[in-house]
C-alpha positions as CSV (number, residue, x, y, z in Angstrom):
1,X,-21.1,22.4,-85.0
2,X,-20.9,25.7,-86.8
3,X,-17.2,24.9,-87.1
4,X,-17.1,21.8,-88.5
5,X,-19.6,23.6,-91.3
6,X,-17.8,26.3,-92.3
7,X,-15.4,25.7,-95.5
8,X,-13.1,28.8,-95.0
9,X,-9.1,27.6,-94.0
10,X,-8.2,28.2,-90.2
11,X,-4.6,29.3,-89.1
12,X,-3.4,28.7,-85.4
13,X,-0.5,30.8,-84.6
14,X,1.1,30.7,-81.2
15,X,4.4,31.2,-80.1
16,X,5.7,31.9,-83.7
17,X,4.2,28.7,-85.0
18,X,1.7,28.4,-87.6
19,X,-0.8,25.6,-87.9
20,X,-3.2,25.9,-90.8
21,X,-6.7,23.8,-91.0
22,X,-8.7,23.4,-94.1
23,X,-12.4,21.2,-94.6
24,X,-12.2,18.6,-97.2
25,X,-14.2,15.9,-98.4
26,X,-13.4,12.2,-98.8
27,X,-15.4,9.4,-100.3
28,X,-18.5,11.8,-99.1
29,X,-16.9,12.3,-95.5
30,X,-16.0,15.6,-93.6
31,X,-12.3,16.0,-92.7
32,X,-10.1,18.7,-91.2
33,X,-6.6,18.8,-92.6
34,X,-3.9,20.3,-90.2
35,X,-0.9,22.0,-92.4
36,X,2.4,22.6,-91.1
37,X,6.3,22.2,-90.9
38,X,8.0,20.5,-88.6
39,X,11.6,20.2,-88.7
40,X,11.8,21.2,-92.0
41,X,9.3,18.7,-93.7
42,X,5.9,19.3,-94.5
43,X,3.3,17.6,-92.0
44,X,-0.3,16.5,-92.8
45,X,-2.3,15.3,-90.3
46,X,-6.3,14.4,-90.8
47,X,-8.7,15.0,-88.2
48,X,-13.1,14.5,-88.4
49,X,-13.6,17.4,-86.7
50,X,-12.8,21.0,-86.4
51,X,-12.6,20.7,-82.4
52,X,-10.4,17.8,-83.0
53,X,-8.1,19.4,-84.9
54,X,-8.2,22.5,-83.2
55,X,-6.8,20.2,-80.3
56,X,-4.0,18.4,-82.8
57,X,-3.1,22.1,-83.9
58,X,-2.1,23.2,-80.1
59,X,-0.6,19.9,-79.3
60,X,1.9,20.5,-82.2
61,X,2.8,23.7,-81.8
62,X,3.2,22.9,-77.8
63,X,5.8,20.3,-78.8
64,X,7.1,22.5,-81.3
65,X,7.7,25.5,-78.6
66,X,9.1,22.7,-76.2
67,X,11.5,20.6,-78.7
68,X,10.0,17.7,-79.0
69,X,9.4,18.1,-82.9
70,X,10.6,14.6,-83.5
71,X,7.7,13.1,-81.5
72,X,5.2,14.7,-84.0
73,X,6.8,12.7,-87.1
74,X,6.2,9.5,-84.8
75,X,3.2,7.3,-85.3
76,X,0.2,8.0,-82.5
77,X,1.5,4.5,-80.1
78,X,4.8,5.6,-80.6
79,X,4.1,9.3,-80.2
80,X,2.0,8.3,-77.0
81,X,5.1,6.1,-75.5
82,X,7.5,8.8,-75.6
83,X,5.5,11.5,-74.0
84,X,4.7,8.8,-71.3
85,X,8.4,8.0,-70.8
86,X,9.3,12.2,-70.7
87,X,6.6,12.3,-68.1
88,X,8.6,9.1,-66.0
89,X,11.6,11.0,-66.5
90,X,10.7,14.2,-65.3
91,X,8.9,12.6,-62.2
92,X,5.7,13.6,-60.6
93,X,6.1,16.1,-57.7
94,X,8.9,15.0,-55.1
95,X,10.5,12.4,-57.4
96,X,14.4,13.3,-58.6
97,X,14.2,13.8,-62.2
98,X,16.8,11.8,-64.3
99,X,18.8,13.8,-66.7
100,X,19.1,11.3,-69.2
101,X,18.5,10.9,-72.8
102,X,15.3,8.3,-73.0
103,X,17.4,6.2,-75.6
104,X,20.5,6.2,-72.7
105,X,17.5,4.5,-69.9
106,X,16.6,2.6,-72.5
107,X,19.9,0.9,-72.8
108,X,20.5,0.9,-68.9
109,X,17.6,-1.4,-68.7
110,X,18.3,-3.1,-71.5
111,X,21.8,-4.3,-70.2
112,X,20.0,-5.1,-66.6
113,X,17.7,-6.8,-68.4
114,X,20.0,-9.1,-70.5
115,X,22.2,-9.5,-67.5
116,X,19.7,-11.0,-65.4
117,X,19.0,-13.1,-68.0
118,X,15.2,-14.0,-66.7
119,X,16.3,-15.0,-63.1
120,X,14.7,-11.5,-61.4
121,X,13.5,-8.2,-62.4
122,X,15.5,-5.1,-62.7
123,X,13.2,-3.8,-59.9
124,X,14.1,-7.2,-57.9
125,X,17.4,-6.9,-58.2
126,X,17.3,-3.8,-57.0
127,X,15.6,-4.0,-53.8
128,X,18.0,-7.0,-53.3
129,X,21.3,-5.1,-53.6
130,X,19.6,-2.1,-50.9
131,X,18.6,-5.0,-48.4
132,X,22.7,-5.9,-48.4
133,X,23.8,-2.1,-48.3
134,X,21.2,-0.7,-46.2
135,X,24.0,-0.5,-43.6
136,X,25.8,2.5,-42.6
137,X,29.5,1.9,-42.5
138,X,31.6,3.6,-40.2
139,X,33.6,6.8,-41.6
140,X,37.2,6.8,-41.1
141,X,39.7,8.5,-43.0
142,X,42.8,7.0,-45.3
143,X,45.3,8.7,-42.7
144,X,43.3,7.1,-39.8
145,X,42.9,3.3,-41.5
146,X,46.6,3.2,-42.2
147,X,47.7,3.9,-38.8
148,X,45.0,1.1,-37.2
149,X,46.2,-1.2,-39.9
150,X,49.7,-0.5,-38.8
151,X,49.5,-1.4,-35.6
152,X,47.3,-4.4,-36.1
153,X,50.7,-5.4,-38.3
154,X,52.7,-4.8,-34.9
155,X,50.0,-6.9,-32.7
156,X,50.1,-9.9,-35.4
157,X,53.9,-10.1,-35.2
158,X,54.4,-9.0,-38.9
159,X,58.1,-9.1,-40.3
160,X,60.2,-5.9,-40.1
161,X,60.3,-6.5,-43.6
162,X,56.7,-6.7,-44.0
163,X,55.5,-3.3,-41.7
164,X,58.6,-1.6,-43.6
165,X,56.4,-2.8,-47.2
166,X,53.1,-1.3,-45.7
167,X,54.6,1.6,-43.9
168,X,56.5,2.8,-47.3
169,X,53.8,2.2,-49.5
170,X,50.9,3.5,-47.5
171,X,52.2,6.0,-45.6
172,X,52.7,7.9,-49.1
173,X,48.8,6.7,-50.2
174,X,47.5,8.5,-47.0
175,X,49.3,11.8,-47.7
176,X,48.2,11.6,-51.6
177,X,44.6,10.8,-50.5
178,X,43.5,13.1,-47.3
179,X,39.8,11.7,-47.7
180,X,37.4,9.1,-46.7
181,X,38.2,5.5,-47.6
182,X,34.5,5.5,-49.1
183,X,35.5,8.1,-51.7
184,X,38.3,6.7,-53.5
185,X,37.7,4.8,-56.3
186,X,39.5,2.7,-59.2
187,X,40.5,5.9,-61.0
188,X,42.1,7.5,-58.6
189,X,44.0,4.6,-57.4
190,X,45.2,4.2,-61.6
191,X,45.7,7.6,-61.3
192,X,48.2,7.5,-58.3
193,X,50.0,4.1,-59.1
194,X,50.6,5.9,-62.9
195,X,52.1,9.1,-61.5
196,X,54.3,7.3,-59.1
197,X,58.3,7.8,-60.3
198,X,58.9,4.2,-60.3
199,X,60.0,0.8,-62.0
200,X,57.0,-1.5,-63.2
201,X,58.0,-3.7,-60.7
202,X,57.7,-1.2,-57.9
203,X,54.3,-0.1,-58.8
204,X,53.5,-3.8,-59.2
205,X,54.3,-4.1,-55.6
206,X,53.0,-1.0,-54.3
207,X,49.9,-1.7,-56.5
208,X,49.6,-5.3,-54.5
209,X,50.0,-3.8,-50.6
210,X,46.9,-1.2,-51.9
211,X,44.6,-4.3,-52.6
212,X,45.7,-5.7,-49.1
213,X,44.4,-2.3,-47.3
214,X,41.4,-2.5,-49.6
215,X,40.9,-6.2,-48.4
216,X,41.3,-5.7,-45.0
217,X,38.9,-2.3,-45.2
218,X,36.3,-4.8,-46.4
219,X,36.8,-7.2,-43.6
220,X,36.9,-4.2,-40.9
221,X,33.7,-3.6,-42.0
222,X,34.9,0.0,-43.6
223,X,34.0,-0.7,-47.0
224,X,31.1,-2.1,-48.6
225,X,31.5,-6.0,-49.4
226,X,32.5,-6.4,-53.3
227,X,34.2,-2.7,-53.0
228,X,37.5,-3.3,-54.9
229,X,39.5,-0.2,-56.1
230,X,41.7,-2.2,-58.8
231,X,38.9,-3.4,-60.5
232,X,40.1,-2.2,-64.4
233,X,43.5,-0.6,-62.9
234,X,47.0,-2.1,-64.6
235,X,48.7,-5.5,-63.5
236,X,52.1,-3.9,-63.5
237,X,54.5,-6.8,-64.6
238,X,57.1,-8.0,-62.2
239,X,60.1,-7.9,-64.8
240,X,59.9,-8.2,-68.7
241,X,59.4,-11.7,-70.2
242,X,62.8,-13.4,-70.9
243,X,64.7,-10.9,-67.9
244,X,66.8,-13.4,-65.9
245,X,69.7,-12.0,-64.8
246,X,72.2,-14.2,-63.4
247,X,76.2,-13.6,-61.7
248,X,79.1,-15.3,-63.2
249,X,81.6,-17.5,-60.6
250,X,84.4,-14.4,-61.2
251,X,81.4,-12.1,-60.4
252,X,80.2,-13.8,-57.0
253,X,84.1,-14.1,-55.7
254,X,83.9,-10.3,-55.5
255,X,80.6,-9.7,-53.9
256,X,81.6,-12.1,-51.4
257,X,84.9,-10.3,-50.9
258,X,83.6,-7.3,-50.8
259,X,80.9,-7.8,-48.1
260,X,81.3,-8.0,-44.5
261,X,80.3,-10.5,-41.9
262,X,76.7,-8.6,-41.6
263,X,75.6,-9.2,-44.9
264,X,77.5,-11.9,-46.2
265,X,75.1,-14.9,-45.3
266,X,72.4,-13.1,-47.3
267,X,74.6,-13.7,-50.2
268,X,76.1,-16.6,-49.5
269,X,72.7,-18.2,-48.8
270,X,70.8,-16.6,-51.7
271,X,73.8,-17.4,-54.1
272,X,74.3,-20.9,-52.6
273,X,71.3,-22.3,-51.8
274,X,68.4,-20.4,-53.7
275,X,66.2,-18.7,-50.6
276,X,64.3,-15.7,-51.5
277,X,65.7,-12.2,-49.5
278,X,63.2,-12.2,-47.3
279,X,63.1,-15.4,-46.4
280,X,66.9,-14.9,-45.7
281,X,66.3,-12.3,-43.6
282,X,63.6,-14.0,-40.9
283,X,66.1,-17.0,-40.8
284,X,67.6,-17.9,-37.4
285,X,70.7,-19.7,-36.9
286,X,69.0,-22.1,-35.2
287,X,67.4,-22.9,-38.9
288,X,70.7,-23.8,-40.4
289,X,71.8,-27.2,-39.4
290,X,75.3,-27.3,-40.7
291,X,76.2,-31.0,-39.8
292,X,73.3,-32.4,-41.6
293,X,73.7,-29.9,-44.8
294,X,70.1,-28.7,-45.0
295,X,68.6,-25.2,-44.2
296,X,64.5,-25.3,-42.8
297,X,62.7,-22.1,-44.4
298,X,59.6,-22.8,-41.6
299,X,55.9,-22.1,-43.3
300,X,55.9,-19.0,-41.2
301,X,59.1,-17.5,-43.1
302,X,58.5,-18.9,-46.7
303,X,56.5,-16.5,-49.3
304,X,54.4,-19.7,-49.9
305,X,53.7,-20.3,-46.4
306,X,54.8,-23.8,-46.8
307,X,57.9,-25.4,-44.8
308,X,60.4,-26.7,-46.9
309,X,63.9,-28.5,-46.4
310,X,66.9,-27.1,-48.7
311,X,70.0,-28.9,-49.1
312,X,73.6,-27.2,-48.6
313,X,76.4,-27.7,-50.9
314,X,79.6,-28.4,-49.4
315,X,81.1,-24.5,-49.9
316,X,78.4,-23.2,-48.4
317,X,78.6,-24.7,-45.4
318,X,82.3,-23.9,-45.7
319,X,81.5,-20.7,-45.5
320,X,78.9,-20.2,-43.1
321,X,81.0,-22.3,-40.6
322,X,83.1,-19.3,-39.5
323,X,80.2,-17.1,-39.4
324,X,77.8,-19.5,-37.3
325,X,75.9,-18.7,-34.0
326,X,74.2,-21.1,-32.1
327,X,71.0,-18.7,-32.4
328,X,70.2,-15.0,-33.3
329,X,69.0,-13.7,-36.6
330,X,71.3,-14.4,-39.4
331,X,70.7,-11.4,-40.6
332,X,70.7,-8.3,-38.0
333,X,70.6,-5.5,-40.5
334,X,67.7,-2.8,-40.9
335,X,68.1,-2.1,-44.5
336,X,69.8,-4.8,-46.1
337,X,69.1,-3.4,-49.6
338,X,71.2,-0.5,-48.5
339,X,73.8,-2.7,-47.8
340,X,73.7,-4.7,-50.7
341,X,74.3,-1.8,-53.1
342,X,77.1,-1.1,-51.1
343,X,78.9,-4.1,-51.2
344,X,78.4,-4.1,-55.0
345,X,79.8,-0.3,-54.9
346,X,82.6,-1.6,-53.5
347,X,83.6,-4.2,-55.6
348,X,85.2,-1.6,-58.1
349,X,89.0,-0.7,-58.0
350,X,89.3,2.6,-59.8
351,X,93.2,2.9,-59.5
352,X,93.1,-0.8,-61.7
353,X,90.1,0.2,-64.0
354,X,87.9,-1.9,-62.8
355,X,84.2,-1.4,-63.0
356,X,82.1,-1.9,-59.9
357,X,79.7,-4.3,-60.4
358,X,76.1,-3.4,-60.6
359,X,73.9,-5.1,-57.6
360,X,70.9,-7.1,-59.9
361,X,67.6,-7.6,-58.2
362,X,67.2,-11.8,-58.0
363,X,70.1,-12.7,-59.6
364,X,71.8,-14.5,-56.8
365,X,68.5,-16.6,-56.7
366,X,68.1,-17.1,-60.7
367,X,72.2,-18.0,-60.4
368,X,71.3,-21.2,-57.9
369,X,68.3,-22.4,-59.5
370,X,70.2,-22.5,-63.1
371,X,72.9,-24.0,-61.7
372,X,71.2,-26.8,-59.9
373,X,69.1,-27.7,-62.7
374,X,72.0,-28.0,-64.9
375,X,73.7,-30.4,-61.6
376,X,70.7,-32.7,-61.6
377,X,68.7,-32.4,-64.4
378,X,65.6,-32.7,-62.3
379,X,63.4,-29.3,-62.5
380,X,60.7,-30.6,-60.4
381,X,62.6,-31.5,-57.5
382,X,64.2,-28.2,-57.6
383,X,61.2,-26.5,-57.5
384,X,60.3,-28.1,-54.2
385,X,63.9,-27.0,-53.1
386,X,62.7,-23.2,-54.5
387,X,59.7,-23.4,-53.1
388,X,57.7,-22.6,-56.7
389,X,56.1,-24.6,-59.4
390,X,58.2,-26.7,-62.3
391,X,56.3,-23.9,-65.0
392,X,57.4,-20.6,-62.9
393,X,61.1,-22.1,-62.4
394,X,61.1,-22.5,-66.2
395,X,59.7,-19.1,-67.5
396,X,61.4,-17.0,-63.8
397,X,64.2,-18.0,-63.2
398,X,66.0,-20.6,-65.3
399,X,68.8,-19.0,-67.5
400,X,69.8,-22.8,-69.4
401,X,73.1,-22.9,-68.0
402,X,76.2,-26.3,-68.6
403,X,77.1,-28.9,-66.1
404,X,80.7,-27.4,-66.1
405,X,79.4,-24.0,-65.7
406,X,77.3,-25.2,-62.4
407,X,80.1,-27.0,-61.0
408,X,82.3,-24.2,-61.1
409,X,79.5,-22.1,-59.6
410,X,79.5,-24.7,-56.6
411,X,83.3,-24.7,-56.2
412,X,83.2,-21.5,-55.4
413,X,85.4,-22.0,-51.7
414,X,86.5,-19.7,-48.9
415,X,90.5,-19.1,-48.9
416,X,91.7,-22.5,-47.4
417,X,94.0,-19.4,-45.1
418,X,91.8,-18.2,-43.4
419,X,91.8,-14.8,-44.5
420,X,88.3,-13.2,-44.4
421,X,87.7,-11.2,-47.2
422,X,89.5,-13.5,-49.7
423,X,88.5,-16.3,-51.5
424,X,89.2,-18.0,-54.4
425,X,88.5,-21.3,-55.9
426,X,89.6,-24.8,-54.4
């Protein structure tokens, strides 16, 4: 061609680019030397023929004009693989084009790659996981599922105690979150549990009845199976390491004078014989068999769900005589925590000085558990009595406590008079 004769230097210019081509000779061949900058560097490029590099001169200065310089300082495979994956990206017509870097989808299959580790493709695994989730699930709203959830509690003869747990921590997760249950996700419930104005231990708890409603959105059919909004969210701690509280025997004598018959078996009961509060509170006289000595925490009351048979020391059963019914609720009180504080309110005496004393979460439990270790040296027994493991009564809610100390503890005796709100030892 009359081109690819001619020995005078071409220059391209397009779009403010400048491609220059000059002929030159190599061991006795014709070539056709592009000339131009790209990114700042000097770029050579041989072609055999003036048509040819006529065509290498508008390639360049197209991906010049479009920014993708870097792919001209690429060899031709690699220069040719990353044109073909902008084309993948950008889609042919009605194909969603991905807004992605190419090394970012590169790394995306890279890690579904890896992870499948040679048991299915990518595209496998893929059309697997749309197969499971090619269901529409039913909308409903946060407000909507709490208030079916709460009634189901009512139908299945749930615990005051328990509907009290849901109602308080859900009722304020509804009014936070006035959306779909599909929409929330794992940040938002971090988000919410880390605003809330409350103790670790209350979060921890609050953070728990959110995974139930999750749980039972799942099994409802609400959620998608494998949806789990605490996945990466904090385990809030239930009390520091090393926090056991306990009550001395001075201590006890005035909570128990300072209470009144409708919470005084909680504390005698927790102090006395070692039952969680709420298992306390769904006790029924009928439970407590006061000529035998033991109290029957039924599978159906017990946190564990397990029955279990707890001894009774002499003063307590001393001081429940008084008080017994042949059946009822021991407890008949709404909010017994209310009550609680109260009595610990009113063990302080301002016209003597003396301090009320300040109501600690557990401690009537940790107190019993201390106190019969130290009486019979036998940790795993006492854990069956507690209704937890030797290892959790050891890092819990054992505070190492004397054989003296315990027996004072158990000594502890109703006033031989009669009188009701005073007791001393015997």
């Amino acid at each position: 061609m009359k081109d690819d004769a001619s020995n005078e230097v071409k220059e391209i210019k397009r779009n403010g680019v400048s491609v220059r081509i000059r002929p030159t000779k190599k061991n006795g061949t014709d070539y056709f030397v592009l000339d131009y900058r790209v990114q700042g560097q000097r770029k050579l490029v041989w072609r055999s023929s003036m048509a040819d590099a006529r065509d290498a001169a508008n390639d360049a200065i197209d991906k010049i004009t479009e920014g993708q310089a870097e792919v001209l300082n690429l060899k031709s495979a690699d220069a040719h693989s990353v044109i073909r994956a902008r084309a993948i990206l950008t889609g042919s017509e009605g194909e969603t084009k991905i807004d992605l870097a190419i090394d970012e989808v590169v790394r995306i299959g890279a890690d579904a790659i890896r992870a499948l580790r040679g048991r299915a493709t990518p595209q496998e695994a893929i059309r697997y996981w749309l197969e499971k989730h090619n269901i529409e699930l039913p909308r409903i709203t946060v407000l909507d599922a709490v208030a079916l959830l709460t009634k189901q509690a009512e139908s299945d003869g749930k615990s005051d105690l328990r509907r009290k747990q849901l109602a308080n921590v859900l009722d304020r997760f509804a009014e936070v979150f006035k959306v779909d249950v599909q929409a929330l996700t794992p940040k938002m419930v971090a988000d919410h549990l880390t605003a809330l104005p409350l103790a670790e231990r209350t979060r921890r708890n609050h953070r728990d009845v959110i995974g139930f409603f999750n749980r039972w959105l799942v099994l409802r059919g609400y959620l998608a199976k494998g949806t789990d909004w605490l996945e990466g969210v904090q385990n809030y701690s239930a009390r520091k390491l090393g926090e056991i509280s306990t009550y001395t025997p001075e201590e006890m004598r005035r909570l128990i004078a300072a209470a009144d018959e409708r919470i005084l078996p909680l504390i005698l009961i927790g102090g006395f014989a070692g039952l969680r509060h709420a298992e306390i509170t769904r006790l029924d006289w009928q439970d407590i068999d006061l000529s035998e000595g033991f109290i029957e925490v039924k599978a159906s009351n017990a946190k564990t769900d397990t029955r279990r048979i707890v001894p009774m020391h002499d003063n307590l059963k001393a001081f429940l005589k008084p008080l017994a019914k042949e059946s009822g609720p021991v407890i008949t009180l709404v909010n017994t925590t209310k009550q609680l504080l109260r009595t610990a309110a009113a063990t302080g005496k301002p016209k003597e000085a003396i301090e009320a004393l300040e109501w600690k979460h557990n401690a009537l439990r940790h107190t019993y558990i201390s106190a019969r270790v130290a009486e019979l040296g036998d940790i795993p027994r006492v854990a069956d009595e507690a209704g937890n493991s030797p290892q959790v009564i050891r890092t819990n809610y054992l505070k190492r406590m004397r054989p003296a100390a315990a027996a004072e503890w158990f000594a502890i005796q109703p006033n031989p008079h009669g009188q009701q709100m005073t007791f001393e030892d015997s």
